[in-house]
C-alpha positions as CSV (number, residue, x, y, z in Angstrom):
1,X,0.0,0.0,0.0
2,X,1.4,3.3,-0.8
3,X,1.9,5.8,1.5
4,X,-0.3,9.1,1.6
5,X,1.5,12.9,1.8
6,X,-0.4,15.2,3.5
7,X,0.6,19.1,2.6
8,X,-0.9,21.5,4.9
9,X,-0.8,25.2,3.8
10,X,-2.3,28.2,6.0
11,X,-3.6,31.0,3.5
12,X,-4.5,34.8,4.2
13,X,-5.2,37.0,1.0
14,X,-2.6,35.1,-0.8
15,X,-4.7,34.8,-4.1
16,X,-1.2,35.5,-6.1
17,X,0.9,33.0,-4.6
18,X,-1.6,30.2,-4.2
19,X,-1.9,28.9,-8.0
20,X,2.1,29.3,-8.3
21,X,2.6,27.5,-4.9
22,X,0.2,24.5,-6.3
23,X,2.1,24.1,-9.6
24,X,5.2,23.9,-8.0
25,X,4.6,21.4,-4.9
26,X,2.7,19.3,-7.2
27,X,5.4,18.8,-9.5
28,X,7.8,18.1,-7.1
29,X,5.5,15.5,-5.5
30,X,4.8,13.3,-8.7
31,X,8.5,12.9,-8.7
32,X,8.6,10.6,-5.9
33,X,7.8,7.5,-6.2
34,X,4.9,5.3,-4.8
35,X,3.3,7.9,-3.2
36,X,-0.2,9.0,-2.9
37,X,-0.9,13.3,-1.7
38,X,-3.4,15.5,-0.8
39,X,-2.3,19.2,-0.4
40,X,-5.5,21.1,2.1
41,X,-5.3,25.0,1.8
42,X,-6.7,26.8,5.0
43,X,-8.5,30.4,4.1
44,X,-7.9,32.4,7.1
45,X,-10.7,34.6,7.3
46,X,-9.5,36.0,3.6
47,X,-10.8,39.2,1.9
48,X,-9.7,38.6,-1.6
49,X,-10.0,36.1,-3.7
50,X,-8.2,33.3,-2.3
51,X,-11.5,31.3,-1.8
52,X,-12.3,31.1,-4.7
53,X,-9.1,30.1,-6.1
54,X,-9.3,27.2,-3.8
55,X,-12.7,26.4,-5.2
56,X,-12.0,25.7,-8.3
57,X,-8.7,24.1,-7.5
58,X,-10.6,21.8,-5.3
59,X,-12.3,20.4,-8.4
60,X,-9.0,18.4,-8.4
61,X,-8.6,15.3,-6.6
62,X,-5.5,16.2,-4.7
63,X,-6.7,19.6,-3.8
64,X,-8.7,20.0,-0.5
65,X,-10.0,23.0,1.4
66,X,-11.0,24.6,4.8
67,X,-12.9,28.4,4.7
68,X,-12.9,30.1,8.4
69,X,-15.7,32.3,9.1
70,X,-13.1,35.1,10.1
71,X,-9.3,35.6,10.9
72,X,-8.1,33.1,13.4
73,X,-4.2,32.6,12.9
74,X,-1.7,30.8,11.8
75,X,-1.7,28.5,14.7
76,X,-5.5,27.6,14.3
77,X,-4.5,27.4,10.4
78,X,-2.0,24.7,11.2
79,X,-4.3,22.8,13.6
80,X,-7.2,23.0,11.3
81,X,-4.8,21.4,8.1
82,X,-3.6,18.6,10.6
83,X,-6.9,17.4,11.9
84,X,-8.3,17.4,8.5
85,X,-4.6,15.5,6.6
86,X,-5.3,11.3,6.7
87,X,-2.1,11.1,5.1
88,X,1.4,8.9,7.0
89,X,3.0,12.3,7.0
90,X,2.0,15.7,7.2
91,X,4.2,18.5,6.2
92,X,3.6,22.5,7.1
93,X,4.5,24.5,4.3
94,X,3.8,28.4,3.7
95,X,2.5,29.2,0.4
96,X,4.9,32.2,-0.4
97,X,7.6,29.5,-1.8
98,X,9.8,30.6,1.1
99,X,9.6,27.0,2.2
100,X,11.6,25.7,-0.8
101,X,9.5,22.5,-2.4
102,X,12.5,20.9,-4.0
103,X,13.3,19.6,0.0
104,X,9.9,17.5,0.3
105,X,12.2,14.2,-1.7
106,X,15.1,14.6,0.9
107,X,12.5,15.2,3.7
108,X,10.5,11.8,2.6
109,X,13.5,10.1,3.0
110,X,14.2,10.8,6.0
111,X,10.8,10.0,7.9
112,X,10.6,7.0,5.6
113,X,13.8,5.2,5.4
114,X,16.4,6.8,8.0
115,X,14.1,6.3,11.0
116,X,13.0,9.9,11.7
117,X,10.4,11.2,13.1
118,X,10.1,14.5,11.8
119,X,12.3,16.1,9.0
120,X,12.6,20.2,9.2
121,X,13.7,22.4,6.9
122,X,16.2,25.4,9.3
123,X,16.5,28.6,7.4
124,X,20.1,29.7,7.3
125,X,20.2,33.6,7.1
126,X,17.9,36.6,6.7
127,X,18.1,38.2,3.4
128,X,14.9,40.4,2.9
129,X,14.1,40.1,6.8
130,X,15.6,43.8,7.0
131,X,17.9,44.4,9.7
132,X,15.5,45.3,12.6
133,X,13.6,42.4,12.0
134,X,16.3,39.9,11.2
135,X,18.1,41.3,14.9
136,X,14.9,41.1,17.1
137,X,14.4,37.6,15.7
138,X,17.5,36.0,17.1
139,X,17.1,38.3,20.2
140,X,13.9,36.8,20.6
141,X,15.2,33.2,20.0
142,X,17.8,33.2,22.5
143,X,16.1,34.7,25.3
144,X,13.1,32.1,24.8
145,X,15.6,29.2,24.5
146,X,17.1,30.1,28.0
147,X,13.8,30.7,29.8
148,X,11.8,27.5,28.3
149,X,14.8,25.4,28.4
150,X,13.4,23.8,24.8
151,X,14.9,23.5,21.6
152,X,13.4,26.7,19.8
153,X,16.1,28.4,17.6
154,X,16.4,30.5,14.5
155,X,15.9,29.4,11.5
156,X,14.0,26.5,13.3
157,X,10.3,26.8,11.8
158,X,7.1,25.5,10.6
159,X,8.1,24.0,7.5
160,X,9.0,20.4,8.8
161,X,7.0,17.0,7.5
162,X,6.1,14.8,10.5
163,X,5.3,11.2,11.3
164,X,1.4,10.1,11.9
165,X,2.5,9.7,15.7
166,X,4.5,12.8,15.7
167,X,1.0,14.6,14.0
168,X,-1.2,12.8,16.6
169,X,0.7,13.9,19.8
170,X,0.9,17.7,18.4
171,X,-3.9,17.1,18.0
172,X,-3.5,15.8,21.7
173,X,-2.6,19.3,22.7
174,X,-5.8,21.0,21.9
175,X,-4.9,24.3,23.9
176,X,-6.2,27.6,23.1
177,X,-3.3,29.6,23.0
178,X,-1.2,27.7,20.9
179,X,2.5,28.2,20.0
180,X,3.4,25.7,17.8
181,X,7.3,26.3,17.7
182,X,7.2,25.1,21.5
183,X,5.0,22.7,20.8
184,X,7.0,20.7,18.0
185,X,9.7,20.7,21.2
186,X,7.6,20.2,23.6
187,X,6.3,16.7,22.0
188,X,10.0,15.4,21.3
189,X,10.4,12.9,18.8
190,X,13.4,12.2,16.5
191,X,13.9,15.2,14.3
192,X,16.5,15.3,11.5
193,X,17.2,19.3,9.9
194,X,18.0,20.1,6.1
195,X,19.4,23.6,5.5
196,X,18.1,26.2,3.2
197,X,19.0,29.6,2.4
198,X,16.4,32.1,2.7
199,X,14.6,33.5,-0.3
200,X,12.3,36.7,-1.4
201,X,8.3,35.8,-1.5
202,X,7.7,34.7,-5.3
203,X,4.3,36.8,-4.9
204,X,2.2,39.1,-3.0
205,X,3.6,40.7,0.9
206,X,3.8,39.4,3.8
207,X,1.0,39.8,6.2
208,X,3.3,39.7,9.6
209,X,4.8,43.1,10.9
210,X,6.7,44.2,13.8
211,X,3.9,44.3,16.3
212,X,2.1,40.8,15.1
213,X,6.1,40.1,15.3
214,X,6.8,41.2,18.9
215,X,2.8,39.4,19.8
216,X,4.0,36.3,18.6
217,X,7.2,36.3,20.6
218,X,5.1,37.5,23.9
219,X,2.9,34.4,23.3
220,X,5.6,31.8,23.1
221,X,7.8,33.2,26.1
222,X,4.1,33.1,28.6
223,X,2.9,29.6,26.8
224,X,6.3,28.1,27.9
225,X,7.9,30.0,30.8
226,X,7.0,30.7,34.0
227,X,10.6,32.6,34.3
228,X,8.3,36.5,34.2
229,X,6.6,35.2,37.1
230,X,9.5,34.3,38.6
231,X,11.2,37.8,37.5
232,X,8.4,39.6,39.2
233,X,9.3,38.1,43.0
234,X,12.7,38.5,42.2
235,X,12.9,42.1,41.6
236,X,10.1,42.6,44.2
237,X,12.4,41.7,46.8
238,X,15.3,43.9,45.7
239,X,13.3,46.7,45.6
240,X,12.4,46.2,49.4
241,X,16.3,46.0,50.1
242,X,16.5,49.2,47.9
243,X,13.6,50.7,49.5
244,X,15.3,50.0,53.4
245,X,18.8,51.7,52.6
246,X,17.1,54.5,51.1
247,X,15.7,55.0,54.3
248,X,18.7,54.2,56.1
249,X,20.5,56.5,54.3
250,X,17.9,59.3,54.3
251,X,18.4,60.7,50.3
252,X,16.8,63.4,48.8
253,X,16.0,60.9,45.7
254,X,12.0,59.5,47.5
255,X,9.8,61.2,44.5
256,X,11.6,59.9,41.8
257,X,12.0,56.3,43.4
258,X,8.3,56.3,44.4
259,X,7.5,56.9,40.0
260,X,10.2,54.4,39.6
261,X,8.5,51.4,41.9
262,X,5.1,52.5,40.8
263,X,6.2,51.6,37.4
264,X,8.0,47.9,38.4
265,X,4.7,47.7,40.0
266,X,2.6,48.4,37.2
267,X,4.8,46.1,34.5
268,X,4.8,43.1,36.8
269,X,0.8,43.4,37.0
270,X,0.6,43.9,33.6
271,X,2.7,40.4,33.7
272,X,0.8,38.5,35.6
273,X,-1.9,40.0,33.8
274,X,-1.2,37.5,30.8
275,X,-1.0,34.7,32.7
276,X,-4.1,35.0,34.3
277,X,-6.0,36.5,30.8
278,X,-4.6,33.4,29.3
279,X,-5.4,30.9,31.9
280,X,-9.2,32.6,31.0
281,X,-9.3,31.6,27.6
282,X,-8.4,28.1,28.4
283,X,-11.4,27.7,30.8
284,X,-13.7,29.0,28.2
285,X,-12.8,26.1,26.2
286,X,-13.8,28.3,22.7
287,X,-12.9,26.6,19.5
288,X,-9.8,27.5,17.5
289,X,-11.5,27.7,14.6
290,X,-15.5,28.4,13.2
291,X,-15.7,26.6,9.9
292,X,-17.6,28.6,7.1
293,X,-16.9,26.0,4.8
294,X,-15.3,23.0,3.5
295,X,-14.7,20.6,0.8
């Protein structure tokens, strides 16, 4: 019995890239052998044409979609593709071609024959990042790394094609506020990289900017550390010591260190604000996703 591929690919007003993207996994997939695919677009709440496009692609037999009834992420994107695959493996790709097709052979190999569980693509370099973005990236990357004590690091991304039990531990984690970087370490499982270099979208922009950028990063360090919390106590207590030698000491400096505490106080409340907001929208138990259609 062959064994099924299963391409998941999370689209938002990507109606450019989406029939370039298809023409190029496609033909890279009817190159290897005795395999049988199905490639599921997810429409992420899109306002241009992209569901359409996927509606008459769908008239194919490899070609599956999903439609939400509004803008749920990435992450719900990604969960929404994997429930939906039936294939062995399921690989994440993005449609921009910045996930390079030409490494889903050397990938297949590797879950298939060399006793992998997962096969990842890491992106070596920046180019078109821009220097601001590229910089708070492996800022980011490091500090996580060091909090969560997990294996999360540049270049290290969604673009990786997984094992049925790999894909079936990562659905047994049905969390709200999902990040799936942690979550692929989280998991475990045997993982083998490929490099890449970094390319320019073939089409369209992309829809992530500095402050979707610096949300995502937020969500990952509170999904996986408990470090802020820790932070908070930590500095509490030296600003009581502080607090006692100013007294001891008798300076002229109260007013301003009174702003200056008020402040700590106020960004630690804001921290344990998240935890608390997130630990909300857990117990509400809301879906990921709403459906608005589906092939």
């Amino acid at each position: 019995m062959k064994n099924k591929i299963s391409v998941i690919v999370p689209c938002y007003n990507e109606q450019e890239s989406i029939p370039i993207f298809y023409r190029e996994v496609k033909k890279i997939l009817d190159t290897i052998e005795e395999i049988q695919y199905e490639i599921i677009f997810i429409d992420d709440g899109s306002k241009d044409n992209t569901l359409k496009i996927l509606q008459e692609l769908s008239k194919e037999e490899t070609c599956h979609y999903i439609s939400f009834s509004r803008n749920f992420g990435k992450e719900a994107g990604m969960y929404a593709g994997l429930k939906k695959a039936t294939g062995d493996y399921c690989v994440i790709m993005d449609v921009d071609l910045q996930h390079p097709p030409a490494l889903l052979p050397k990938m297949y190999k590797a879950v298939s024959q060399e006793g992998f569980d997962c096969c990842g693509g890491k992106r070596c370099g920046r180019e078109g990042d821009g220097i601001l973005r590229s910089t708070c990236s492996k800022m980011f990357y490091k500090i996580v790394k060091r909090l969560t004590h997990m294996e999360m690091s540049d270049g290290y991304g969604d673009f990786r094609m997984m094992s049925r039990p790999m894909t079936d531990a990562i659905l047994e984690m049905k969390e709200y506020n999902r990040y799936m970087k942690g979550i692929y370490s989280f998991v475990g499982f045997k993982t083998k990289w490929i490099e890449f270099s970094n390319v320019e979208r073939e089409k369209g922009t992309s829809k992530w900017n500095l402050k979707k950028l610096l949300s995502y990063a937020q969500e990952g360090i509170v999904a996986f550390s408990m470090a802020p919390l820790k932070l908070a106590g930590v500095t509490g207590g030296l600003f009581m010591i502080f607090s006692v030698l100013l007294l001891v000491f008798q300076t002229n400096f109260i007013f301003p260190c009174v702003f200056f505490l008020s402040g700590i106080q106020m960004l630690f409340l804001y921290i344990i604000g998240l935890y608390l907001a997130k630990d909300c929208l857990e117990n509400k138990k809301r879906p990921l996703y709403i459906v608005r259609e589906t092939d």
